[in-house]
MMTF fields as JSON, N, C-alpha, C and O atoms, coordinates in Angstrom:
{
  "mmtfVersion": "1.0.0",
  "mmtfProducer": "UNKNOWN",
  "numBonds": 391,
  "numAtoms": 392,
  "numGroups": 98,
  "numChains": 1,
  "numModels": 1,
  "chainsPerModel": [1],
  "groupsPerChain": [98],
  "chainIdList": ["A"],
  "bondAtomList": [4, 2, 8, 6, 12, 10, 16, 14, 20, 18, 24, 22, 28, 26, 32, 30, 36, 34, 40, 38, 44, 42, 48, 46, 52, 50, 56, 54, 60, 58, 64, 62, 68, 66, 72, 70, 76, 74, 80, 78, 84, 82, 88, 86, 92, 90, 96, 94, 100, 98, 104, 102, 108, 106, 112, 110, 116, 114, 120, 118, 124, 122, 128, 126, 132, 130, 136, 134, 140, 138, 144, 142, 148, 146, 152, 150, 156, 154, 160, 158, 164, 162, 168, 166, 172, 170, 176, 174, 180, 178, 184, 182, 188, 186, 192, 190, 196, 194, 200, 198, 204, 202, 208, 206, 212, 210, 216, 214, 220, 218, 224, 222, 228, 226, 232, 230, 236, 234, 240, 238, 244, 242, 248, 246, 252, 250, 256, 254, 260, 258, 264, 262, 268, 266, 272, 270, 276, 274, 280, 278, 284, 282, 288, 286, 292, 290, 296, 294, 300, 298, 304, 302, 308, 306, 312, 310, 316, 314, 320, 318, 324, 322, 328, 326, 332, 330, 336, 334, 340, 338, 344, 342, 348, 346, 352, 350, 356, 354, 360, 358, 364, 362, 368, 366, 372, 370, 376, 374, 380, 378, 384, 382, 388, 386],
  "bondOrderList": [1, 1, 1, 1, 1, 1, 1, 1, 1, 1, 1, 1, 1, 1, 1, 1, 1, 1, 1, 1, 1, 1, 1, 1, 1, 1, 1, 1, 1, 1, 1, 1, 1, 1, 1, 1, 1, 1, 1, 1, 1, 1, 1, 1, 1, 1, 1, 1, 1, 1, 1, 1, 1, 1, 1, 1, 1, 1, 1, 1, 1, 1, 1, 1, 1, 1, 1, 1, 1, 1, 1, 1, 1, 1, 1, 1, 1, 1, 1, 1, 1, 1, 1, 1, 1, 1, 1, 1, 1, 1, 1, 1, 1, 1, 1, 1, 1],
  "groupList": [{"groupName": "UNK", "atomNameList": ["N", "CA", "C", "O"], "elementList": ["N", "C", "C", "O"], "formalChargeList": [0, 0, 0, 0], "bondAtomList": [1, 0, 2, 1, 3, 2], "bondOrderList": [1, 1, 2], "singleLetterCode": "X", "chemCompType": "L-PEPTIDE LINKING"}],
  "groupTypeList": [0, 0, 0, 0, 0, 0, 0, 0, 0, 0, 0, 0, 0, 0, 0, 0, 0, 0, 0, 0, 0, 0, 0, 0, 0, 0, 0, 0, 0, 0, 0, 0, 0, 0, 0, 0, 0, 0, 0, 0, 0, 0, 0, 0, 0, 0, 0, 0, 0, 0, 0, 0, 0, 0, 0, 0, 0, 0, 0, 0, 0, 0, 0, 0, 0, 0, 0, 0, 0, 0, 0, 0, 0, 0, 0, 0, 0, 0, 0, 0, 0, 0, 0, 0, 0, 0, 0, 0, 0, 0, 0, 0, 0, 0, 0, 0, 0, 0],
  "groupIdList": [1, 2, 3, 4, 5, 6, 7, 8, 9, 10, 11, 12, 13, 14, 15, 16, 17, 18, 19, 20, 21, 22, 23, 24, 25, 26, 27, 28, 29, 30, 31, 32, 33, 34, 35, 36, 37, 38, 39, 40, 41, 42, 43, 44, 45, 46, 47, 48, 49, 50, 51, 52, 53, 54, 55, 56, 57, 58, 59, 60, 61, 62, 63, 64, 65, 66, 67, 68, 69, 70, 71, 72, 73, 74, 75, 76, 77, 78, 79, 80, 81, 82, 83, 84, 85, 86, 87, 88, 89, 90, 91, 92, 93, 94, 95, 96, 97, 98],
  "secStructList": [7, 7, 3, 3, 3, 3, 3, 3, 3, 3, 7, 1, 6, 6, 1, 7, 1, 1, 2, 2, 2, 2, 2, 2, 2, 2, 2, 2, 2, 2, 2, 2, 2, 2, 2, 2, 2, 2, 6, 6, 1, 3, 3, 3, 3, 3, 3, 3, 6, 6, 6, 6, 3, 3, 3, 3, 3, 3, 3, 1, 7, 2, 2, 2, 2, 2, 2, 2, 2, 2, 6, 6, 6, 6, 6, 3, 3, 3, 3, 3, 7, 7, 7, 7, 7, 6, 6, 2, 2, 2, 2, 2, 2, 2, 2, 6, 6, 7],
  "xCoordList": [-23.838, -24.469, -25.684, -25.581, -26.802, -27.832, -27.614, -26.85, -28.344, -28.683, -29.82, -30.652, -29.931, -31.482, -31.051, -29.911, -32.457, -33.452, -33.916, -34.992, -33.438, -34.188, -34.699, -33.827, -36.245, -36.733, -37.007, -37.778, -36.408, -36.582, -37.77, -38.262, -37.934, -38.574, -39.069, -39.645, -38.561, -38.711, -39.988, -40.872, -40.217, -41.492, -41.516, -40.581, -42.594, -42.43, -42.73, -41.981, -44.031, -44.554, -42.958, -42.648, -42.509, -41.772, -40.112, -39.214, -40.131, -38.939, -39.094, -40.146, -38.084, -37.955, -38.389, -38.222, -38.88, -39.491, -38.533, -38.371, -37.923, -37.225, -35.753, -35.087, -35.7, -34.407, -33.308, -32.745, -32.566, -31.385, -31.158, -30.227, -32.255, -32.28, -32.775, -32.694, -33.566, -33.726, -32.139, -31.667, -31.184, -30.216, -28.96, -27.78, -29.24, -28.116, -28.696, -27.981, -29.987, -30.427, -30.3, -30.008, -30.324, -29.891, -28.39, -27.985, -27.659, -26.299, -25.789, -24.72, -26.21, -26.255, -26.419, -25.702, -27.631, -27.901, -27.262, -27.392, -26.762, -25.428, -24.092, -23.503, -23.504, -22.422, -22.612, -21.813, -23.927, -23.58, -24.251, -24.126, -24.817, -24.695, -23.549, -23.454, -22.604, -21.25, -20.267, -19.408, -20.546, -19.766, -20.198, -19.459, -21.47, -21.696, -21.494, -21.634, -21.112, -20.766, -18.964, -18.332, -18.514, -17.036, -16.757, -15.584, -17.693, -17.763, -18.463, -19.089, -18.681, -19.271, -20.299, -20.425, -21.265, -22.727, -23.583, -24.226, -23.655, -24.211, -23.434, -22.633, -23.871, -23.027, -23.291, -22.361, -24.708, -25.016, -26.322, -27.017, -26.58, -27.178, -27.512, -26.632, -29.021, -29.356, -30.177, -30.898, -30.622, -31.956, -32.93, -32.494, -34.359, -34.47, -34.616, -35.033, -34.4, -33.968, -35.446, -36.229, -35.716, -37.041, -38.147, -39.299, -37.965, -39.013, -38.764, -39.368, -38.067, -38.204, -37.904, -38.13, -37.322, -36.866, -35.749, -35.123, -35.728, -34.983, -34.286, -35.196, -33.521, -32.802, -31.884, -31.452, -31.395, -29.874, -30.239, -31.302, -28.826, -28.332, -27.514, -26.507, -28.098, -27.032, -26.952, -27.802, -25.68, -25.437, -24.972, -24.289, -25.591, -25.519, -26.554, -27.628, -26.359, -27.454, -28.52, -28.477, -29.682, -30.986, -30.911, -31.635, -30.459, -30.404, -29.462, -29.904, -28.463, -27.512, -28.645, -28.282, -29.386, -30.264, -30.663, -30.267, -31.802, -32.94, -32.233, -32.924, -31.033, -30.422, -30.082, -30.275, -29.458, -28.825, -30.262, -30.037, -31.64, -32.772, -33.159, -33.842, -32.786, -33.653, -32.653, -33.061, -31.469, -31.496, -31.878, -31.772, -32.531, -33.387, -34.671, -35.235, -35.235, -36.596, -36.596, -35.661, -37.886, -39.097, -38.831, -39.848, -37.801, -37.925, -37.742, -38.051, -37.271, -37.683, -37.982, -37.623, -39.079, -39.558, -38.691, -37.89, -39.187, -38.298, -38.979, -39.005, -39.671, -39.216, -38.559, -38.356, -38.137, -37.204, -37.659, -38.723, -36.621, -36.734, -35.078, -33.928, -35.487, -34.277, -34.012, -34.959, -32.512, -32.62, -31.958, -31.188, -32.089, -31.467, -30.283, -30.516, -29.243, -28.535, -28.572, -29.523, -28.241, -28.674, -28.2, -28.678, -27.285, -27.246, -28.47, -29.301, -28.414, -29.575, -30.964, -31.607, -30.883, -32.14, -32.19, -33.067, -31.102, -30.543, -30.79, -30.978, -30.659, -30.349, -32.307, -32.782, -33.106, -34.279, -35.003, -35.773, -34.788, -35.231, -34.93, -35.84, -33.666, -33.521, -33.655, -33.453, -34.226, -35.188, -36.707, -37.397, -36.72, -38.113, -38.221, -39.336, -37.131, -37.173, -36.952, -36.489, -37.17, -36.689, -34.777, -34.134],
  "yCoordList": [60.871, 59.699, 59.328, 59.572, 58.785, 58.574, 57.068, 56.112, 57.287, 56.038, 55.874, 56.699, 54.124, 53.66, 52.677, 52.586, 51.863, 51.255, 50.133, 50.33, 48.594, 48.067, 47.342, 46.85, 46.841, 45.829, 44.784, 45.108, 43.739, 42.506, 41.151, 40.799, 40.849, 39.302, 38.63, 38.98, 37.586, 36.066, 36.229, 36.47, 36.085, 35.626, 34.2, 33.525, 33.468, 31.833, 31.464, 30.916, 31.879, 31.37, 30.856, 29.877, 32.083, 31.721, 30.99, 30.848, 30.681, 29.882, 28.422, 27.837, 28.091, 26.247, 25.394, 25.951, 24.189, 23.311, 22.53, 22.427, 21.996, 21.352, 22.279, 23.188, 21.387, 22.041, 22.156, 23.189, 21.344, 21.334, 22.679, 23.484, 22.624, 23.894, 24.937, 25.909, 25.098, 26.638, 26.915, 27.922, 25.963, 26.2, 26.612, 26.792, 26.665, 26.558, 28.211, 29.211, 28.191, 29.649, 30.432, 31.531, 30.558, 31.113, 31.73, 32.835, 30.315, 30.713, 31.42, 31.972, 31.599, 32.329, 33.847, 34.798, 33.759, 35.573, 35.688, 36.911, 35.441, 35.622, 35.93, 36.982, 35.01, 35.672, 37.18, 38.092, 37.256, 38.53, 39.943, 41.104, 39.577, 40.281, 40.716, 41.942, 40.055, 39.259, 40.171, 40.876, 40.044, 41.004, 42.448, 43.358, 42.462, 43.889, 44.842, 46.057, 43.836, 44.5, 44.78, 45.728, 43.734, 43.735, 45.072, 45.351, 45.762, 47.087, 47.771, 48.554, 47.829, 49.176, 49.762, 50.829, 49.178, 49.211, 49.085, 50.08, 47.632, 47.8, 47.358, 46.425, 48.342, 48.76, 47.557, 47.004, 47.028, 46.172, 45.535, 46.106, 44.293, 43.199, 41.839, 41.138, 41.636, 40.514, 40.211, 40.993, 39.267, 37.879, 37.766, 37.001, 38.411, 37.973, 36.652, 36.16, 35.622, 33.727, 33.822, 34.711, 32.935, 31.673, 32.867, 32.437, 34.233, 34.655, 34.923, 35.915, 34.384, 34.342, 36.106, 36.474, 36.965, 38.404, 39.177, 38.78, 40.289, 41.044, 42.341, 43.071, 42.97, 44.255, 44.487, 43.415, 45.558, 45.702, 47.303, 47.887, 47.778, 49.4, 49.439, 48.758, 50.408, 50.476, 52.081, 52.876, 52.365, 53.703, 53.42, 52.564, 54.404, 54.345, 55.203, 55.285, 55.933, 56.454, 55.429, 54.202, 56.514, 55.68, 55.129, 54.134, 55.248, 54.324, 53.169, 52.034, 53.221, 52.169, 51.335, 50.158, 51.434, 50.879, 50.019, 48.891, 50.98, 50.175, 49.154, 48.145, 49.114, 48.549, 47.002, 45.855, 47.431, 46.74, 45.369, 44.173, 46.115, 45.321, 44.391, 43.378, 44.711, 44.084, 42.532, 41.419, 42.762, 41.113, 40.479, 39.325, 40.554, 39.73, 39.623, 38.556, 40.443, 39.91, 39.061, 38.879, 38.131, 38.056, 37.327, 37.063, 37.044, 36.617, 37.04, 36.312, 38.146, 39.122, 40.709, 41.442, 40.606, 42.257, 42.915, 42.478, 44.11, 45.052, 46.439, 47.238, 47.144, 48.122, 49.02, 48.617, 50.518, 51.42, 52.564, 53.179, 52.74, 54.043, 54.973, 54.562, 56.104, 56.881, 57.166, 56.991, 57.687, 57.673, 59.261, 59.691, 60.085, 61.097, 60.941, 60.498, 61.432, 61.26, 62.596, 63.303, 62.911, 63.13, 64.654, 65.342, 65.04, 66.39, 66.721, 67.608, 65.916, 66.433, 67.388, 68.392, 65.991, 66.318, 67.307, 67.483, 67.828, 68.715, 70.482, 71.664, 69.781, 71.247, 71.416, 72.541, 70.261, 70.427, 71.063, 71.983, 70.578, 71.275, 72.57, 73.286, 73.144, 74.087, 75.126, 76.331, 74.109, 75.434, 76.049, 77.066, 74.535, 74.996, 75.842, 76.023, 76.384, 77.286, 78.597, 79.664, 78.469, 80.225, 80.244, 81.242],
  "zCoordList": [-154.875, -155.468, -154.616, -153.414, -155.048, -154.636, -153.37, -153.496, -152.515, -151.948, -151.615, -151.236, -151.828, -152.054, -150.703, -150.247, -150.117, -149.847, -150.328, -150.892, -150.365, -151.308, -150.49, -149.774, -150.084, -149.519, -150.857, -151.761, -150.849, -151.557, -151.536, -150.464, -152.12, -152.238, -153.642, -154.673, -153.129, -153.811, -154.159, -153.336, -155.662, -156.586, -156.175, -156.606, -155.26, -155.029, -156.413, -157.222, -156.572, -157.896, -159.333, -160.012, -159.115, -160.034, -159.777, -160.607, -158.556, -157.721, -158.384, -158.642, -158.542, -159.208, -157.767, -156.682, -157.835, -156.91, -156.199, -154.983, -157.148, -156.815, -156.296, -156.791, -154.899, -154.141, -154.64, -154.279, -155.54, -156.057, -157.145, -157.139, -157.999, -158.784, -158.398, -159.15, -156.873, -155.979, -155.737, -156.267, -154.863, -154.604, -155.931, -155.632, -156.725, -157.756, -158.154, -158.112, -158.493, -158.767, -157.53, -158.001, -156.473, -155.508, -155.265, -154.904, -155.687, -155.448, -156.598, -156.339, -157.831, -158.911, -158.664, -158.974, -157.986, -157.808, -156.473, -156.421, -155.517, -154.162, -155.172, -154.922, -156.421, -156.752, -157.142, -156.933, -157.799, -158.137, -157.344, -157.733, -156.409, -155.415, -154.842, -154.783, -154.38, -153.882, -154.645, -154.114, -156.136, -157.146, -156.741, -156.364, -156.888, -156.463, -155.243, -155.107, -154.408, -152.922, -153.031, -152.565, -153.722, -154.172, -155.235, -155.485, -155.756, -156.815, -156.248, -156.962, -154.99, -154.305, -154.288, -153.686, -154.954, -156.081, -154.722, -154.391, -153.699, -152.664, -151.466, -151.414, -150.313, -148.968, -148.181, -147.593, -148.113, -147.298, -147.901, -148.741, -147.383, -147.939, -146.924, -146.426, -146.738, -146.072, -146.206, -146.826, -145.907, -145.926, -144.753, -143.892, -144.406, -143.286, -143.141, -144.19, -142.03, -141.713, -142.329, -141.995, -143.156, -143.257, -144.168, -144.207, -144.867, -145.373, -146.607, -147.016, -147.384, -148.67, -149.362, -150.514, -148.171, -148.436, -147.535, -146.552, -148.15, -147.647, -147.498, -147.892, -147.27, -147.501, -148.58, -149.006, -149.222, -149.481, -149.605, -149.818, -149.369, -149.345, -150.561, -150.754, -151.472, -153.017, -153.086, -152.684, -153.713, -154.16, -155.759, -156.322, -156.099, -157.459, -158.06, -157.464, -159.292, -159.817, -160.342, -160.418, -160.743, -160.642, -161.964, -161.941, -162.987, -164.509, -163.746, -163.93, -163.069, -163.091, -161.912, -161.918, -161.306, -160.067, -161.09, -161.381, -161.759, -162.551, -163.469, -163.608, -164.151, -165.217, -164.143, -164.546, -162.509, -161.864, -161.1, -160.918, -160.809, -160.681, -161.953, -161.797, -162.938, -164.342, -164.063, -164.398, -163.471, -163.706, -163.023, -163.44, -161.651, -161.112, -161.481, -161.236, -161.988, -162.718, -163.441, -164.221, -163.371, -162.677, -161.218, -160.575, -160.751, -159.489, -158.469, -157.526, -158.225, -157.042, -157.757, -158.679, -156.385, -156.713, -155.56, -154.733, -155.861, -155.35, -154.794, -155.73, -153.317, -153.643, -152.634, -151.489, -153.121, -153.882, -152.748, -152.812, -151.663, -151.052, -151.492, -151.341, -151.972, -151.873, -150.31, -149.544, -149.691, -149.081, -148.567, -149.426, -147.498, -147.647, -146.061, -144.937, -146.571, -145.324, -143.989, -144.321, -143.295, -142.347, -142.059, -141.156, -142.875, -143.456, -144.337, -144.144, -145.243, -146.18, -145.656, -145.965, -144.367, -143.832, -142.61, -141.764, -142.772, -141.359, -142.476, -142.189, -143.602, -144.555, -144.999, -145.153, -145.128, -144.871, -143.959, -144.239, -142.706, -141.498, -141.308, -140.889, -141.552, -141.994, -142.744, -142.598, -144.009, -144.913, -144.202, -144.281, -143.368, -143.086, -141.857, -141.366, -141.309, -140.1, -141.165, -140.763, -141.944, -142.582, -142.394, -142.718]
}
């Protein structure tokens, strides 16, 4: 199964002003993050303090990624490193020695 890379962030523009409804939409997209870490979808997940972004590590194929980003749009972008693990890249180096 594939693993991605996601560097995250908050569309301000499109963030509600008022604090009570940032916080309610916030805690909205944490449950289902929350769900998704609880279904294995993503490994790890964080916020850097005070920048409005962040990380998460997801495995999953790339239709279930893209299907799994569309519900945060338009308020966070997203992007998208595949990632190769460390065999992969051991079997790379290896092609390239002949």
């Amino acid at each position: 199964m594939p693993k991605y890379l996601l560097m995250w962030e908050i569309d301000a523009s499109k963030a509600p002003v008022n604090p009570k409804e940032r916080g309610a939409a916030w805690t909205g997209m944490l449950d289902v993050i929350k769900q998704d870490m609880k279904d294995g979808k993503i490994t790890d997940w964080g916020a850097f303090a005070g920048e409005g972004r962040g990380y998460s590590v997801s495995v999953m194929s790339e239709l279930d990624l893209a299907k799994s980003l569309q519900r945060f749009f338009p308020y966070i972008t997203f992007r998208v490193n595949q990632v190769m693990t460390v065999d992969q890249t051991a079997e790379l180096a290896k092609s390239l020695s002949g």
